[in-house]
Every structure is written in structure tokens, then in C-alpha cells.
N, C-alpha and C positions, 0 to 999 in steps of 0.2 A: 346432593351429589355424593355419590357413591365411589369410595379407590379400589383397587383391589387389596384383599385382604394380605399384608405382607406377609414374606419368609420368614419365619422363624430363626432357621437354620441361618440364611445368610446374614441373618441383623447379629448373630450369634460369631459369627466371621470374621465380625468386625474389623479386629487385630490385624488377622491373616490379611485383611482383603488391603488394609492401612499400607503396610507391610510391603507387601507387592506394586501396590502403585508409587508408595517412594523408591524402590529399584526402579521404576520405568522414568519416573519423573522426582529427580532427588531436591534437595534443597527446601526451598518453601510450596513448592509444588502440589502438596498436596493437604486438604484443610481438613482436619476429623474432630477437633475441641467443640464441645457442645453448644461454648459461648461464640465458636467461629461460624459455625455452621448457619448463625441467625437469619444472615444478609440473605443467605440462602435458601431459605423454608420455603418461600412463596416470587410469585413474579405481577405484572403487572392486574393478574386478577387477586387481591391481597387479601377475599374474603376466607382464603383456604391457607393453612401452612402444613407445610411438614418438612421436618430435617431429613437429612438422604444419610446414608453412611458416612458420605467422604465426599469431597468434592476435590477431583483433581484438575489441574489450571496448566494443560501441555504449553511448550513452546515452538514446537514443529508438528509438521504434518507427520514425521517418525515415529514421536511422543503420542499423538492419538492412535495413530495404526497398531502399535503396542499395544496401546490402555485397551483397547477392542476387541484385538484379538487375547490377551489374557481374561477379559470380564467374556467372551466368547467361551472361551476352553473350561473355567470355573464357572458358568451356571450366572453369572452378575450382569442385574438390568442394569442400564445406562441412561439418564437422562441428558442431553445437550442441552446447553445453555448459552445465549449470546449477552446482551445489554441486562436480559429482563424485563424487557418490557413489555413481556405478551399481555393481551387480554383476553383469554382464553383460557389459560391457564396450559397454558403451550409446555411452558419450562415449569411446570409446580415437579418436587420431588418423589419420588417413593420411598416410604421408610427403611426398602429394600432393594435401595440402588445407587448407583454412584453417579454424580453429576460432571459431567466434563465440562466445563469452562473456557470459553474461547476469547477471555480478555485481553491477551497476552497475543494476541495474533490482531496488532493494531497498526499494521503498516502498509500504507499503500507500495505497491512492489514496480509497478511501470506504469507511464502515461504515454499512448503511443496517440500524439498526434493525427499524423497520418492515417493510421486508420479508425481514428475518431472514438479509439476505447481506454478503457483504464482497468490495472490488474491488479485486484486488493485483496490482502488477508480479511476473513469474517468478522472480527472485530472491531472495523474501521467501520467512525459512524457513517450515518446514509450523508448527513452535512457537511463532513470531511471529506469525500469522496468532491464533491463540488470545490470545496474550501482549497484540492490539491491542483485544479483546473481551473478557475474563474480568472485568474493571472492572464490566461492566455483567451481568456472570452467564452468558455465554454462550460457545460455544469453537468451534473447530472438529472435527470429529467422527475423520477418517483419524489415525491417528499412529503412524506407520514408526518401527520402533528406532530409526533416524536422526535423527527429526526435529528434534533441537536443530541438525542442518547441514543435512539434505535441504533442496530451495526446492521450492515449487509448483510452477514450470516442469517439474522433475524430477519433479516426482508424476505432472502430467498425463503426461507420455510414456510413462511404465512403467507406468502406473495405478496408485499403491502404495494400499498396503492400512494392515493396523497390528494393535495388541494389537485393537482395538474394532472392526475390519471386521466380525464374524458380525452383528452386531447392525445395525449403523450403516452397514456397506457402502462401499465402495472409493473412492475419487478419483471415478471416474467417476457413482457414486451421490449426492454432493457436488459438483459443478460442475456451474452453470447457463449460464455463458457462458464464451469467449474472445476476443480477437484474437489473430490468426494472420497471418506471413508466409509466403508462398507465395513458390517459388523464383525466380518472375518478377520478384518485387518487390511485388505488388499485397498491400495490406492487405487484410484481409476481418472480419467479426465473426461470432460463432456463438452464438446463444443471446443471455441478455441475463437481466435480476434475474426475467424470469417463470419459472412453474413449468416450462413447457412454451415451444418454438418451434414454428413452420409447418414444412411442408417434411421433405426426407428428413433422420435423423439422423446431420448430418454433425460435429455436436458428440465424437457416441458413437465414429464415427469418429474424429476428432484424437484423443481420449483413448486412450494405449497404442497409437499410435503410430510410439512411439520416434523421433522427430524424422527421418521421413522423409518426411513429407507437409507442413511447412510449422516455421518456429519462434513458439513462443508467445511473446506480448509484454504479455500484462494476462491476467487469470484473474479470474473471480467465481465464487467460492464459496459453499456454503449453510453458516449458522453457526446452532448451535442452543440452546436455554437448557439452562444446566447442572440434571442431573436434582434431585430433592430428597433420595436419598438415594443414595450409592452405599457397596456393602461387597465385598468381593474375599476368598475363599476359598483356603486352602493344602490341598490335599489330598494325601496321600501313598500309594503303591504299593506293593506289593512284587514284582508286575510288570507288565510293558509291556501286556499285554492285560489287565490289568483295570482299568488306567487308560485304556483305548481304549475297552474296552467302554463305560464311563461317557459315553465322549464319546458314545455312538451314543444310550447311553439317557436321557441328556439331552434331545437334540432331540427324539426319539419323543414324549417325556411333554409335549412341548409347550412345554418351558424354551428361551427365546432369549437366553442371560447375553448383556451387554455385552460379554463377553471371556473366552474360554476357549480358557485355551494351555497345553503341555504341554511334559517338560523329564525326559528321559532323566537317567540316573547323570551320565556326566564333564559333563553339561551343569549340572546342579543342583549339584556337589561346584566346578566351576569358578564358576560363580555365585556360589556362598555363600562360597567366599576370598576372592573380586572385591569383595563388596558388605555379607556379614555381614548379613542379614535374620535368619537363623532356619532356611533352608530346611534341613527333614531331608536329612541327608548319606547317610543310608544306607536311602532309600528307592531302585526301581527306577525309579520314575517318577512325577514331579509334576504334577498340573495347579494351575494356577490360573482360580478361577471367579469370575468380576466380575457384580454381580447389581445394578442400577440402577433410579430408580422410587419411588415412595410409598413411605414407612416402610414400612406394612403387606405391601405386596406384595416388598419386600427379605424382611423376615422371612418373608414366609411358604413363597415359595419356601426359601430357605435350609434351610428345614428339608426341604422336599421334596426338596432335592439330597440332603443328610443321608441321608437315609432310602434313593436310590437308591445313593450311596457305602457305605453300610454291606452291602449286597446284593453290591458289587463287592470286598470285603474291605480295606476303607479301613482303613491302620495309622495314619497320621497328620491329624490334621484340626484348624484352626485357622482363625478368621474374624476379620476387622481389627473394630477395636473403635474407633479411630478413624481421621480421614481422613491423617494425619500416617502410620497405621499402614499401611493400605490405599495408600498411596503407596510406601511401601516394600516390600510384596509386587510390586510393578510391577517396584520400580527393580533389582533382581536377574534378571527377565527382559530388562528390555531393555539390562540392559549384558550380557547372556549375549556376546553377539558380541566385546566387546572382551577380556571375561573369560577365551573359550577363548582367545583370543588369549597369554596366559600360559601355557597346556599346551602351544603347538607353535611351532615358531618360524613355518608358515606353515600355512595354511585357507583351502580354498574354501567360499562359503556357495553350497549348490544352493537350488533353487525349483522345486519340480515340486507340484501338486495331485491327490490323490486322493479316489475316495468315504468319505465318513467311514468309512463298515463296513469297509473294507478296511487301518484304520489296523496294527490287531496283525499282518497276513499280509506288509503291506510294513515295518514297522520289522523282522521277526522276517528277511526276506533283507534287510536292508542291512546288520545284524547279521553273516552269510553273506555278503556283499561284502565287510566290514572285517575280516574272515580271509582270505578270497581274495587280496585286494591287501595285505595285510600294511599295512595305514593306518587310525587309529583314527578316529572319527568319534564327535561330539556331535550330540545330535537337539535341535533346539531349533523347534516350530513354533505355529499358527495351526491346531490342533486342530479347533476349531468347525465351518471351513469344507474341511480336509484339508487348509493350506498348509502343506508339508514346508520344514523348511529345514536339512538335515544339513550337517553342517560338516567336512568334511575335513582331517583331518589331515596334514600333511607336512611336511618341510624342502626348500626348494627348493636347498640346496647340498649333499644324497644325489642324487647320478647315478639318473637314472630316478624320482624320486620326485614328480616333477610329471606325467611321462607318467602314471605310473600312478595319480594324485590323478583327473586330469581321464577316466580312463576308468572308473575307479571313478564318477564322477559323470556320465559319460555311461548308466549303466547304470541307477544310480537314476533319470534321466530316462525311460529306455526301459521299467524296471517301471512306474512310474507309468502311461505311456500303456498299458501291457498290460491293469489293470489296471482301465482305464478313464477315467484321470483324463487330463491335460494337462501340457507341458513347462512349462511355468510360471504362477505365481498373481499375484505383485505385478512379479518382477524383470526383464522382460522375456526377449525371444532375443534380442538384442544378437550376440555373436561368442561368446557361450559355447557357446549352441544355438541355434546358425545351421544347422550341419551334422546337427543332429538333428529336423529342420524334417521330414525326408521321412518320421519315423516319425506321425506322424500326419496327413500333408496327401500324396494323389497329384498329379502333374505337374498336374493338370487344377484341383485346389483351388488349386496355388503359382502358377499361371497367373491366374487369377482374381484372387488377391492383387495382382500386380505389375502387372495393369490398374490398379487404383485407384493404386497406385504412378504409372505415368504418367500418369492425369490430373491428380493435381499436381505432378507432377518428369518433365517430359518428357525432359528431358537424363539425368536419375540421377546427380544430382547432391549429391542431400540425402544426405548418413550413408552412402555406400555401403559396401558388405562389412558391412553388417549386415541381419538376421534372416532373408533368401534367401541358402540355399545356392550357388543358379548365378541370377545378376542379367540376366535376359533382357534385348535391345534392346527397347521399345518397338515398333520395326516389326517384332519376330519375332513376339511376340505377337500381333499380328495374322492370324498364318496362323491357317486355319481347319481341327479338325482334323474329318473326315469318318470315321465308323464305318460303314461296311456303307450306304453308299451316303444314309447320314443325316445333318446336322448334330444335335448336339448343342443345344439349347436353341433353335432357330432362331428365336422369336418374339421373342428377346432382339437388340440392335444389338451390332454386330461393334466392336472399337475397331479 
């Protein structure tokens, strides 16, 4: 992985740059000590570090509009940062830029009942956000393995997803409003507590991303009432296809669980020393099935999954009995990530989506990748909707063993799109697959993109060296290119 080569001149600034963001933001506001800067070097992808100039930590939506449009008018990139928890390398630094911080914006601001929403600064994690509503029977619907640290901010930009996206749908299927800073400076709002806004959807746009079109500073979300009945199912395998199968014959019959994820051998055996649920250790492959809803309609489905797991050669099968229990079938998939963490000293966690039908054909070559590269891998994903998230195995202190982690996961990305799916489902391009951008978009689509890139960052100044491989100028784009004596879309305006 390649960054861009830094400024000179502004790493040279330093002072100056110091200087000015304690006028915007005084006090302890703003971080430049080489030994403060640490926390900061890197985010949820921790193979890469770099310290940024300065990291400033506003406390209003004023204090960013400021920092913006001053790093606007002086020439200084910006990086946004929420929790840190990307895995992409969403929020990594440049050694020639300033990191804004949005910790300090941790307050949930309204809960309005009545119209079933909540209105929260970016900072507030995604599990607060439920934690401020569950009182009254209600939660918030997205929930990322992370979410005891992930914050909203960070959701909107990656668009995360969670155990309940197949049912319940993404960040973006959950947020009806924002504000947003734009690199100028100028505030703007998007959306608002109704169902729908006027106008083109420039909400859909901000969501996912990735903090290169403005920073979030308030979020409204949709919050919904907790179902009347929910039960979660352990189903057991004895191989990978016929717990994929399941997944496909599932949706066919019309079933839309709440939640159905699945969970390969080292994935399930590392789980269940982590956390001790019960999961069969010496199944091939797990899923678990969350079935929510009316008493009668939990059971009645249940039994119709039953009935299609039995067809798939289901060896293990067990349904929570209560809600104490049904939490615990959870709490084994979503510490999975910290849990493989115990089998290797380090792991990449990839994010590519595929069509559900095509789950046994692509686990069955990454299988056939994790020979190849001699590096073990746990599958741990988002079954329902195809979101892959294999986990790579390595130590980063074997010579060679990080190159060949990251091209191993380069290759899962590139089956995926063969195969028809996409480079990623919840975790963005970021700088992980930045450079994998041209297997799926020609020059003519990456062009298109980085239009919309400059009409809100005319400079390029937001987040750069993330999700474009080669960061056009603004006035290149602008060339127009000519086929055989034709424009291309001609009834459209030229930027």
C-alpha cells in the first residue's frame, strides 16, 4: 500500500498550522506532542501508522466549520476521525494533515417518540443510541460487531451494517437526517425526522462516503419498537455447502430472519474458548438464525427452517429458550473478531459481498487461497446478504508475511467481484481497496465518482489517498473525452 508522497512545505508549518487551530479551538483542544499523537497514527486497520500534524478535538459544529474553512483557505488536508474503528484504513493519517476528532460530540440531543426517531451528535456510540431508548421498548436497529465503540459518525461514513442488516437494512436504511460540514466551511442539513425529503438524494449520497464529501456533526436516526418475540437458532454442519445451501433456501421459501450469520471451523472453535456458549466445536459450519415477530409467527417459522435444515443434513440444532439465552448465542459471534485474535498474533478482517448462491463456490477457493499463501483464515460473515468477512491469519514479525496476508485478501476481493458481487459490504475502500477500485469501475465510472468529489472538495482536501486509486485534479476532469467523433452523454453538463 502506497500513501501519497507528503508536503514538505506544510509538515514545515507545522507551528503555524499548531497555532491557528488553538485560536479556533483553545484550551486542550488541540493535540501536536509527538508522544500525544500515538493513539492516533493508525485506526482499526493497525498494519499501517502515521502521525498527522495535529489532531484537533472541536466541540461544536462552529469549531469544525472554522477548522475547514481555515485548513480550506491555507492549502491543509484534513482527515475525520470518529471511534477509530475502521477497517479499511478509513481514518489512517497523513503526515501532511490535520485529523479532526469528533469525541467530544457524545451526546444524544432528542428522542422524539412520536415520530419513532432519535437525534445524536457523531460521537455517540451505535449501542448508546439503543442504551438512550430501550427504557421505553425501543432500539436502534444497525449493530456492527463493534458497536459497544463504533459512534454514528462512523457508521454514516462506511454505512455499517451488523448481525440484523438482512432484515432491518444498513445505516443508510436507518438515517433520515444529517448535518454536514462541507470543506468550505458552510453548514448544510439533509433530510430531517420526515420519512422522505424533496430534492435529489443527497442524504443517500453522504452515507458511505467515507468522509470525503463533508464531516458529520448531528445524525437522526429511525429507532424502532422492540419486537414481541425474538428466538435465535444454532444450527450445525458438517460442511460448508450445506450450510450455504440453507442460506439460499431460506430466502427462496420466503423466510427474512432477523439475522443469519455463519461461522466456519477455526471461526466457531476460536469463538467458543473466547466466550463458552455451547457452539459445536466439531461442526464444519454454523449458522445462526434470529427469527423475530409474534409468538406464533417465531414458532411457526422455526419449525419451517427445521424442516428445511433437515433436507440440508443438519447434525446440530438448538433454539434459545430464553432471552438471557438468545443473547448468548449472539455474544459468541460478535466477540468472533477479538476471539480469532487469540489464534494468531495478527488478522486482517476483509469485506467483499457476494450473491448468496455463490457462497459454497467462493468459501470452497479461499479454502484454495489459504494453501496457496500458506496463511490460515477464519470465515466469519453476514450470510443472509453475502457479506464476507474472512479473517486472515499472520504475524507481522515473519518476513514476508504481511505482503502475503494483504495479497491473499487482495484476491478474495477480486473473486468476489468475478463472481459478481462487490469490494465491499459495511467496511468501506478506505486504503485497503483503494487500489482494487479499477476491478470493478472503468476510468469513465472513477471519473464520474471524483466529479461528485469536487463539487464538494474542490481543493481535495477531505481524506485524500482514500478510495481513488489516482486522485484526478478537478480541472482534468473536466477534459472531455470524444469517441469517434461523439461525446459521450452530451445532454448531460460538463463539470
Amino acid at each position: 500500500m502506497k500513501m501519497p508522497l507528503p508536503d514538505a512545505d506544510l509538515i514545515s508549518r507545522k507551528a503555524e498550522i499548531v497555532r491557528a487551530l488553538q485560536q479556533i479551538v483553545p484550551g486542550e483542544g488541540v493535540v501536536s506532542a509527538a508522544s500525544e499523537l500515538v493513539p492516533f497514527e493508525s485506526d482499526g486497520l493497525s498494519a499501517y501508522r502515521q502521525a498527522p500534524i495535529a489532531v484537533v478535538l472541536p466541540e461544536t459544529t462552529a469549531q469544525v466549520a472554522e477548522v475547514l474553512r481555515w485548513c480550506q483557505a491555507n492549502g491543509v488536508k484534513v482527515v475525520p476521525r470518529g471511534a477509530g474503528t475502521s477497517l479499511s484504513g478509513g481514518a489512517l493519517p497523513l503526515a501532511d494533515s490535520v485529523v479532526v476528532g469528533l469525541s467530544k460530540f457524545n451526546r444524544v440531543l432528542e428522542v422524539d417518540y412520536p415520530n419513532r426517531c432519535a437525534v445524536v451528535q457523531p460521537g455517540v456510540t451505535n449501542l448508546a443510541i439503543t442504551g438512550a431508548v430501550e427504557a421505553e421498548g425501543f432500539y436502534y436497529a444497525p449493530d456492527p460487531s463493534s458497536q459497544i465503540a463504533c459512534t454514528i459518525g462512523g457508521n454514516v461514513a462506511e454505512n455499517s451494517g451488523g448481525v440484523h442488516c438482512l432484515k432491518y437494512g444498513l445505516t443508510t436504511n436507518n438515517l433520515l437526517g444529517c448535518e454536514l460540514v462541507l470543506m468550505s466551511g458552510e453548514i448544510v442539513r439533509l433530510g430531517g425526522k420526515a420519512m422522505d425529503a424533496d430534492g435529489y438524494d443527497l442524504l443517500g449520497l453522504v452515507t458511505g462516503s467515507e468522509g470525503l464529501l463533508g464531516i458529520v456533526t448531528e445524525v437522526t436516526v429511525r429507532i424502532l419498537p422492540k419486537p414481541e418475540t425474538a428466538k435465535a437458532m444454532l444450527l450445525g454442519f458438517a460442511s460448508v455447502e450445506d450450510a450455504g445451501g440453507l442460506v439460499g433456501d431460506i430466502i427462496a421459501a420466503g423466510v427474512i430472519p432477523a439475522g443469519l450469520e455463519m461461522m466456519d471451523n477455526p471461526a466457531i472453535r476460536a469463538a467458543e474458548a473466547f466466550v463458552g456458549v455451547g457452539y459445536p466445536v466439531d461442526c464444519a459450519a454454523l449458522l445462526i438464525v434470529e427469527l423475530d415477530g409474534p409468538q406464533a409467527e417465531c414458532d411457526e417459522l422455526t419449525g419451517h427452517i427445521r424442516a428445511l435444515a433437515a433436507v440440508r443434513n443438519v447434525t446440530f440444532e438448538r433454539v434459545s429458550k430464553s432471552e438471557a439465552e438468545r443473547q448468548a448465542f449472539w455474544a459468541g459471534r460478535k466477540a468472533a473478531f477479538p476471539a480469532v485474535g487469540r489464534i494468531a498474533p495478527d488478522y486482517f478482517c476483509m469485506d467483499g459481498t457476494i450473491p448468496r448462491g455463490k457462497l459454497p463456490q467462493v468459501l470452497a477457493r479461499i479454502t484454495e487461497l489459504s494453501g496457496h499463501y500458506g496463511l490460515g483464515v477464519a470465515n466469519v460473515f453476514h450470510a443472509g446478504d453475502g457479506n464476507l468477512h474472512p479473517l486472515i491469519l499472520y504475524d507481522v514479525d515473519i518476513p514476508g508475511d504481511l505482503e502475503k496476508a494483504e495479497a491473499f485478501g487482495a484476491d478474495i476481493l477480486k473473486l468476489c467481484v468475478s463472481v459478481g458481487g462487490v469490494l465491499t459490504g459495511e467496511h468501506g475502500v478506505g486504503v485497503e481497496k483503494r487500489d482494487l477500485m479499477s476491478e470493478m469501475f472503468d476510468e469513465t465510472d472513477l471519473a464520474c465518482q471524483q466529479r461528485v468529489k469536487c463539487a464538494f472538495d474542490p481543493g481535495l482536501l477531505l481524506n485524500p489517498g482514500k478510495v481513488f486509486p489516482v486522485l484526478h485534479r478537478c480541472a482534468e476532469l473536466g477534459r472531455v473525452h470524444v469517441h469517434r467523433g461523439k461525446l459521450a452523454f452530451p445532454d448531460l453538463p460538463r463539470f
